[in-house]
C-alpha positions, 0 to 999 in steps of 0.5 A: 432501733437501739442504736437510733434510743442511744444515740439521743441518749449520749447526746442528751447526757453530753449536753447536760454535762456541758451546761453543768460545766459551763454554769460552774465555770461562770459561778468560778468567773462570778466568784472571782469578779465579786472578790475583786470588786469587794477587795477594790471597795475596802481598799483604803485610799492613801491620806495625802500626809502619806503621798507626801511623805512618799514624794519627799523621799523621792525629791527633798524638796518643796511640794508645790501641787498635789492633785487627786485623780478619779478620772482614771480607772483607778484613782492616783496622786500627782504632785509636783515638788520644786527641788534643786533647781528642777521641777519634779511630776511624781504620780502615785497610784492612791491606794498602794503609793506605788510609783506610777510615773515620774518626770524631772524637768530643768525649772526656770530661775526666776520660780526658784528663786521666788519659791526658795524665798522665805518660811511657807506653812506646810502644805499639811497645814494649809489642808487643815486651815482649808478643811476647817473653813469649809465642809467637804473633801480634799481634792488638791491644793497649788502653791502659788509661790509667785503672788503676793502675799504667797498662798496655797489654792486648796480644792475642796469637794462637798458633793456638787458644790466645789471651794477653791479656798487660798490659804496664806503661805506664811501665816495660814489665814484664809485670804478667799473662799470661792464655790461653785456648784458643778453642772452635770458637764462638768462631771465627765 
């Protein structure tokens, strides 16, 4: 009779240790996830003067597109640079301007000719004159170097509502503002 008293006994106490140890190591999960997603949510996203900076180290040349990802699981930088005859795709990541991809492809004559020709405002500069002109974000930016008169197509993001503001390469007057308001497709 004692052996059928102990017998539900041990099993009692190895079931309850268990779930004691189950629930501390699901605390330890927890804990871990929440610091993960607090030291995620006050990392600081790199300015585009700094991915610039970056870039420009890696190719000494003309910045030509500078675009902001948020599609990715984590946010990155890709910006195009023009430089010695060839076109260079450097990806960043957006937090730490850590290298992520880069490609270098031999650039057609006529563009290099076209974007060597003349000053342009910096790519900075044609930011500023787009944010100054309308609310919002900065998304990314082209230099369209090959239109007349030569302008950089800013993207700036004001919630749902999306400006493509073209700022003139050689002086920085706004030549066209475009918004558009997203639809929900939009935004996959």
């Amino acid at each position: 009779m004692k052996k059928l008293v102990y017998i539900p006994v041990a099993v009692g106490v190895l079931a309850f240790g268990g779930v004691v140890l189950a629930n501390s190591e699901t605390a330890a999960v927890n804990g871990k996830v929440t610091d993960d997603v607090q030291e995620i949510a006050t990392e600081k996203m790199m300015s585009t003067e700094e991915i610039s900076a970056k870039a420009l180290e890696l190719a000494n040349g003309r910045i030509t597109d500078i675009e902001l990802d948020t599609d990715d699981k984590r946010a990155n930088y890709e910006v195009e640079i023009d430089f010695d005859g060839y076109e260079y795709d450097i990806e960043f990541d957006a937090y730490t301007g850590e290298v992520l991809e880069q490609k270098r492809e031999k650039d057609n004559a006529e563009k290099s000719q076209t974007a060597t020709a003349g000053e342009f405002i910096s790519s900075d500069e044609a930011i500023k004159a787009a944010l100054a002109t309308v609310n919002g974000t900065f998304e990314g930016f082209e230099l369209k170097a090959e239109e007349n008169p030569a302008y950089y197509e800013v993207e700036v993001q004001d919630g749902r509502i999306e400006h493509e503001v073209d700022v003139n390469a050689k002086d920085g007057s706004i030549l066209n503002v475009a918004s558009d308001e997203e639809d929900d497709d939009d935004r996959d």
